[in-house]
N, C-alpha and C positions, 0 to 999 in steps of 0.2 A: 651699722656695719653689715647686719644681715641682708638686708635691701641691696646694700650695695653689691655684693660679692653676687645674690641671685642675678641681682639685674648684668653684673658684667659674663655671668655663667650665660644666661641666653643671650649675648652678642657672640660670645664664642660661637655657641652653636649655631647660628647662625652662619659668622663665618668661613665654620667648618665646611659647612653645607658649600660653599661658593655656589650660591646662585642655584642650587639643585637639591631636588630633595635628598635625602639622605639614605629614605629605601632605595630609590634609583639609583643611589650610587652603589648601593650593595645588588641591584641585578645586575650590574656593567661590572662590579666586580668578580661576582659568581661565572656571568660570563666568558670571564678571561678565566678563571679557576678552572673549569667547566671542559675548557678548550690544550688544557694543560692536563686536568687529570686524562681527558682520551688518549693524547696521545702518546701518554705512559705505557698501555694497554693495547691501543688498539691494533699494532704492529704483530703482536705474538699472535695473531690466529694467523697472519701474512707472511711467516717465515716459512712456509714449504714452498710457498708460490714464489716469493723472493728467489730462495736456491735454485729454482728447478730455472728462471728465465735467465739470473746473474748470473749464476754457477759462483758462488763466491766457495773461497776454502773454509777452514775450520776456523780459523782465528780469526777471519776476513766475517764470516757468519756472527762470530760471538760479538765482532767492534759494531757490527749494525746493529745488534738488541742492547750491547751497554752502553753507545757511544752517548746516548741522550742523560740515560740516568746519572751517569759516571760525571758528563759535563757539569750538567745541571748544580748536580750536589755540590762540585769543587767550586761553583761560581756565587754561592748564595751569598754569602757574607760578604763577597766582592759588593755586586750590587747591592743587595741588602744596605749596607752602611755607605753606599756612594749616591742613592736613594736621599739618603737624609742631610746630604750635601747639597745636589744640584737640583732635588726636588724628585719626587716621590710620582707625580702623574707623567715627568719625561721619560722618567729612567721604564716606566712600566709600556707609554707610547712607541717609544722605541723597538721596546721587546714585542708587543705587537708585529710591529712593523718587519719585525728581522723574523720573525715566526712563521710569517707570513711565507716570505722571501722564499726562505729554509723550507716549506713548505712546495713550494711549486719546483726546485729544487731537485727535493728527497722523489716525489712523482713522476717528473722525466728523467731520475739519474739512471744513464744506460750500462752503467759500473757498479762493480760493490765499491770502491774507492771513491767515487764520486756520491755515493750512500752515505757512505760512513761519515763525509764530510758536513753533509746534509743535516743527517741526524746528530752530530755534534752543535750545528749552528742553530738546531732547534733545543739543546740543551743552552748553550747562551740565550737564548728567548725567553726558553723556560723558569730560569736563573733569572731574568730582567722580570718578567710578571710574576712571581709567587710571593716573592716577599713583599713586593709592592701592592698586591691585593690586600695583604695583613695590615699592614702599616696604614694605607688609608683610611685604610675599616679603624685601626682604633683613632684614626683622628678626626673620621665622619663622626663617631658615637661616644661622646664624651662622658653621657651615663652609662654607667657599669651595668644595668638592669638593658638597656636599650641591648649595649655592647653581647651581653649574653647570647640574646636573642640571634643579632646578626651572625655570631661564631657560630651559634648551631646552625644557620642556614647554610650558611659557609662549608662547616663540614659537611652536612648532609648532600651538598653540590658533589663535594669531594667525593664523598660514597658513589654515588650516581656515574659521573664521570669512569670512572675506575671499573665499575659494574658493567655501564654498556659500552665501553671500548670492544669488547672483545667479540659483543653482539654484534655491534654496528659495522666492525670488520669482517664478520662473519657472511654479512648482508650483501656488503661490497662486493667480495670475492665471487658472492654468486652470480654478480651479474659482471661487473666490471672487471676491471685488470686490476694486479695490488697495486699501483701509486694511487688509485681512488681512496687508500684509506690514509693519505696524504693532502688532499685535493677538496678535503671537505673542511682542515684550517680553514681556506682561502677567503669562501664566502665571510664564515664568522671574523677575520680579520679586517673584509673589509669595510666591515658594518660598526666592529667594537672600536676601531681606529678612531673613524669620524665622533663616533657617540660619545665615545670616552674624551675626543679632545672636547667636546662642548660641556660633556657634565661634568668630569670627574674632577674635585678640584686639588689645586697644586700646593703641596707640601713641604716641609724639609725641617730639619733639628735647627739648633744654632747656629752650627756650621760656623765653630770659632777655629781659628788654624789654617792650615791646608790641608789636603785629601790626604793622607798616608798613603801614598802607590806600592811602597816596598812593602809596609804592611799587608796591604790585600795580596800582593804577590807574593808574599810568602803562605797565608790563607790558602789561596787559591791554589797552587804546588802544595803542600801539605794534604791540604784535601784532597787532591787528586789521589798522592800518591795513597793515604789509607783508602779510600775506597774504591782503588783500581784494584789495591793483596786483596781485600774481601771480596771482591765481584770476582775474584779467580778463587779464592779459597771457597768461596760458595758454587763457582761452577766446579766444584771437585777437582780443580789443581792440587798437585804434591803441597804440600805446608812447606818441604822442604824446600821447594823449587825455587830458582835467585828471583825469579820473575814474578814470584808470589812473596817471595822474603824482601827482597830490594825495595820494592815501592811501598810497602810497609813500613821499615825502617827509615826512608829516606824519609816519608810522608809524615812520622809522628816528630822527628829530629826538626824536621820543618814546622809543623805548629809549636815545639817548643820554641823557638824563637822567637816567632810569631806572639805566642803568650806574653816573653820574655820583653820583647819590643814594644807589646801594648801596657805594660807598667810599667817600663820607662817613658813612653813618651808621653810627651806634653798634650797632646791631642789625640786621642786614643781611639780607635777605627770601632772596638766591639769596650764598653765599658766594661770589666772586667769585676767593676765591682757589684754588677748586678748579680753575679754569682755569690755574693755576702748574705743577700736577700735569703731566708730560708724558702720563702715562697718561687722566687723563680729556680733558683737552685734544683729544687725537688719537684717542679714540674717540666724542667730538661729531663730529670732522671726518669721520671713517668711515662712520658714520651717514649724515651729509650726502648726504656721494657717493653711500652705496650707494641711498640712494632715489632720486637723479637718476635715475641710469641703470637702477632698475627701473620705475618708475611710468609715465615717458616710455617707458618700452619696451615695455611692456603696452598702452598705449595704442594704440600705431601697430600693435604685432603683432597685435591684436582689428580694428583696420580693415583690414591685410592678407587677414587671413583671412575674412572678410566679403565686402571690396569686391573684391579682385583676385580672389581663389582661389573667391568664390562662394558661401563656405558660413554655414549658417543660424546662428542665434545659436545653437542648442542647440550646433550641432555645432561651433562655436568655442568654447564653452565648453569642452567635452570636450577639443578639441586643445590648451587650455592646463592641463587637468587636469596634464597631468605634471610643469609648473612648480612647482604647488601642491603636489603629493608629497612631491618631492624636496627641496622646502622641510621640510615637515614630517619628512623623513628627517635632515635636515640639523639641525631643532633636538634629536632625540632624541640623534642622535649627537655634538651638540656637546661634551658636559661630559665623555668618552673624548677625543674630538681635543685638547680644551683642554688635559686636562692632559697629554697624551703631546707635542703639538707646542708648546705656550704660548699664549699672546696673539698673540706678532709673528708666528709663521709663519703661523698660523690665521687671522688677518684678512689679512695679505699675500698667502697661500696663497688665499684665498676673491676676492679681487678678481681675482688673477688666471685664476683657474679661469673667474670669469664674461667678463673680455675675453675668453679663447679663446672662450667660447661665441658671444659678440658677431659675432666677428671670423668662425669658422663659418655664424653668419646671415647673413653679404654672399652665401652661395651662394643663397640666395631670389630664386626672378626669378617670372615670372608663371606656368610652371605648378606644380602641386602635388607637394611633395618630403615625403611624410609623414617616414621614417624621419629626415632631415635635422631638418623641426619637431622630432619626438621628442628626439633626442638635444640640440638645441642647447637645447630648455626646461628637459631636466632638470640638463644642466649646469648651463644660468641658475638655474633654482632653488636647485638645493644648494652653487651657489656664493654667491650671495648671503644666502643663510639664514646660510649658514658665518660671512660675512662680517658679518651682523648682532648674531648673534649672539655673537659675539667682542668687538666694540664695546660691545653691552648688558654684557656681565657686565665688562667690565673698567672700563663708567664707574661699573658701579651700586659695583663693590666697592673702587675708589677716593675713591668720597665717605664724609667721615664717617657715625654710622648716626646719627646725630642730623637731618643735613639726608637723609636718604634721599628724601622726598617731594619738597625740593628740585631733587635730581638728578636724581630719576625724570621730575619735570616738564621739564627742558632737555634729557632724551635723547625725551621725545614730542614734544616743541617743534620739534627737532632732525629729530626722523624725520619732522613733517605740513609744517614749512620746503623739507625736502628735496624729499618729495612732488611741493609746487605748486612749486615752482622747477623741478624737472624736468618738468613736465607743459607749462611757458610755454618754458626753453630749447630742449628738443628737437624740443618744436612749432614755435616759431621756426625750429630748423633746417630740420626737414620741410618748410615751405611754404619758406622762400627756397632748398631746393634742389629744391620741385615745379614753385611757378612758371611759371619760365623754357624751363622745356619745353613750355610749351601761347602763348607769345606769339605764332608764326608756323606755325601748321598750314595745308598747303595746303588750298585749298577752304573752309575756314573762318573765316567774317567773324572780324572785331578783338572785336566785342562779344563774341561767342559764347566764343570765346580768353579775353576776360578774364576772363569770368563764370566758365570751367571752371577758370580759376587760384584760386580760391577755397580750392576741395576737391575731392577725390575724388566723392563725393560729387552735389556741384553739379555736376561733368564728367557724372556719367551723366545728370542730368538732362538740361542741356543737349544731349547727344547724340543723345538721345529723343527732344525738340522738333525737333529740327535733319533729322534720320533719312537716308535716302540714304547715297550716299556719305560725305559732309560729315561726317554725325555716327558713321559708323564708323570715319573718321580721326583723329576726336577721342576718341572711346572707346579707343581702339589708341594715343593721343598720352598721353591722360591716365593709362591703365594703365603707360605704359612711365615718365612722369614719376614716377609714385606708386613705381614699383619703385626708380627711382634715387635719390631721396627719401627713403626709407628704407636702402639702403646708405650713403647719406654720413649720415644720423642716426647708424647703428649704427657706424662709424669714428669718431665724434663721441664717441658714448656708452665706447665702449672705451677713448681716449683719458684720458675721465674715471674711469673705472676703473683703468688705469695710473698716473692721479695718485694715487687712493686708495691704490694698494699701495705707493707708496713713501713717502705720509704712514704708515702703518701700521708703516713700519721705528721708528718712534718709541716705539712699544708695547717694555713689558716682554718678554724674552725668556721668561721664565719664569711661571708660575705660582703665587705662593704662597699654599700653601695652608691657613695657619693660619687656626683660628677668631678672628674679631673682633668681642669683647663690645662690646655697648653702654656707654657712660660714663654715671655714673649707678647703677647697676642697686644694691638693696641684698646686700652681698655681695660686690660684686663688681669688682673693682679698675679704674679709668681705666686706657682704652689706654696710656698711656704706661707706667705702670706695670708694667702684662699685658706691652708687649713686652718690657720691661727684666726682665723676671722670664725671660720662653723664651729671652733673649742676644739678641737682633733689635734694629738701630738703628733710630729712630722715620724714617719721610720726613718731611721738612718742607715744609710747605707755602709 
């Protein structure tokens, strides 16, 4: 029986591979990761040059930075689980294809309106390739040990990606016009288009039933609506405002259904019961956390280093270089740690590594502590990489490989949730603990006061108009506010990281590292089977 099960385990892989190697299919997938995490990023050094040629308004400004993420996010679980229906390498050619399009597009649009629509059409692209990168990565690498390895390359693409976006836009602007940080898609699509149709090979679940449409379309609306409240409660909209409460309410009233519809039905769009799993359960929840308390923390530590400390964008680029390193050190090394410490030490192990870093940042006051930055990014980085990474592979390889596009889609979901939720809570924090520092500065009228309680930012303004005395009491008021502001964020942020590590006690202690066929396969025995054939009790779900 043993003979047999090994011998049907290497025809799988084999056929997993179609015809391609299997590393090869993980650089054509990094590729496409690669080409998605830029274009998250590399827009934001583009938006003074945008304004100044569009002239768009304020609202009009904000739908060009959110329209991609905001898409993106509401569409995962659409595609994601329509992936595992019609096949996993169309649904990702497609998004290629349309990314592409979306791309040359977003470059000649002579409108912010024609932008926005742009950058929306590369959020469905982006939404078509990211789950589809996961999904076939677990169905190239059927060993769990193999599997490790590829997730760390994977992320560490991701780190990369996100790192030089902002460089490579930077690059651009100096020579070219901004739609060139558009226009560099094009080549990479037309090269992964063709490659990917010859190597990548094609997938899909059991695909018993029909597609659930109304299911995804209530997904899809649902997610929109919660993270359009959060992408405004994070850009500092009123909490009370309808336009920040409405699509909030509308959006969670909508995935209840949603929820409510996939236990009822017969054929069920996101299995529901993978949430039963303590393992995947708890490393959605990991996820979560671990992007609160990155995203939010990038955010303020880029205005630190700016506003207080002074320095130019280039050169706060470079001081968070070592974040992004140690990240990508962190996903090489992941699939060694995984399997020497497990699951539960290594995501417990990694939230905790990142609180000490946190909790090390409270030494930041207003002049410049380089080695202090140094050390405490690179902990944050390779601890949280650590910690991401831990989560990714223990949700992707606790869902069956049937729903893989499935899962892949609720651990993206999961990680662009996390994101804009951290970016509105810790913003929240930062301004109600900046504030209140700037309400009674001697010499400085009430107006002036309130205006510099805004932002950082608007204080320096203010203190310009103002000049004299006055406005270098306010310059000196609002630095010292922004410094305190950020140590009770970063107490905040630790805190939440502490929560993490003890959700993370939940994860398997160990590692198991048997290969898991797909069901289905000709040849090749149902899991159940497989495990009853190696002595292994099945989990129940």
């Amino acid at each position: 029986m043993s003979g047999t099960t090994t011998a049907a385990v290497r025809r799988h892989r084999r056929a997993a591979g179609a015809g391609a190697d299997r590393w090869v299919v993980l650089v054509v997938l990094c590729a496409s990761l690669l080409l998605v995490a830029l274009d998250a990023t590399v827009l934001h050094v583009a938006v003074p040059a945008v304004t100044e040629d569009l002239r768009p308004g304020a609202e009009e400004l904000l739908w060009i930075v959110d329209a991609y993420p905001l898409v993106c996010a509401s569409l995962l679980i659409l595609f994601g689980t329509l992936g595992d229906r019609v096949g996993r390498r169309r649904v990702l050619l497609l998004g290629y294809g349309l990314f592409g399009v979306a791309s040359a597009v977003a470059a000649c649009a002579p409108s912010a309106e024609l932008l926005i629509l742009a950058r929306a059409l590369l959020g469905v692209g982006g939404a078509m390739i990211m789950p589809a990168t996961l999904s076939i990565l677990r169905r190239v690498f059927p060993d769990r040990r193999e599997r490790a390895l590829a997730i760390g390359i994977w992320s560490a693409v991701a780190a990369v990606g996100a790192a030089v976006g902002p460089l490579l836009g930077g690059f651009l602007l100096e020579h070219f016009w901004w739609g060139s940080v558009f226009l560099v898609n094009i080549p990479l699509m037309l090269v992964s288009l063709p490659v990917g149709r010859m190597l990548l090979p094609e997938s899909r679940g059991e695909g018993d039933g029909p597609w659930d449409v109304t299911g995804a379309l209530l997904a899809a609306a649902g997610l929109f609506g919660v993270v359009l409240g959060v992408q405004r409660l994070g850009g500092g909209r009123a909490a009370a405002s309808p336009f920040t409460v409405l699509p909030l309410l509308a959006g969670a009233a909508l995935l209840l259904l949603f929820v409510r519809r996939q236990r009822l039905h017969p054929h069920p769009l996101v299995d529901l019961r993978m949430f039963r799993r303590p393992a995947f359960s708890t490393s959605v929840g990991c996820i979560v956390l671990a992007m609160l308390a990155l995203v939010g923390l990038e955010l303020i530590a880029a205005q630190y280093l700016q506003l207080v400390l002074g320095l130019s964008p280039l050169r706060t680029g470079l001081r968070l270089l070592p974040l992004t390193v140690a990240a990508m050190a962190a996903g090489l090394a992941g699939a060694r740690l995984l399997r020497r410490f497990g699951p539960r030490r290594m995501v417990c192990s990694g939230f905790c590594l990142t609180a000490v870093a946190v909790l090390a940042l409270t030494a930041m006051g207003g002049t410049d502590d380089p080695a202090l930055l140094l050390s405490g990014f690179v902990l944050l980085g390779f601890g949280l990489e650590t910690t991401l990474f831990g989560a990714y592979e223990s949700m992707l390889s606790e869902a069956p490989a049937d729903r893989a596009g499935g899962a892949a889609a609720i651990g993206e979901t999961s990680y662009q949730l996390g994101a804009g939720i951290g970016i509105a809570l810790l913003g929240s924090v930062m301004n109600a603990a900046y504030a209140p520092g700037l309400r009674s500065v001697p010499g400085v009228p009430r107006h002036a006061s309130a205006a510099a309680g805004h932002s950082l930012g608007e204080a320096y303004e203010v203190a310009g108009r103002l000049g004299g005395s006055a406005g270098a009491a306010l310059y000196r008021a609002a630095r010292d506010s922004f410094v305190h502001g950020l140590h009770v964020t970063l107490l905040v942020s630790a805190g939440l990281l502490v929560l993490g590590a003890v959700l993370a006690l939940r994860l398997p202690s160990v590692m198991t590292c048997a290969e898991e066929p797909a069901a289905g396969e000709v040849g090749l025995p149902a899991p159940r089977e497989a495990e009853a054939a190696a002595g292994k009790p099945r989990v129940s779900a």
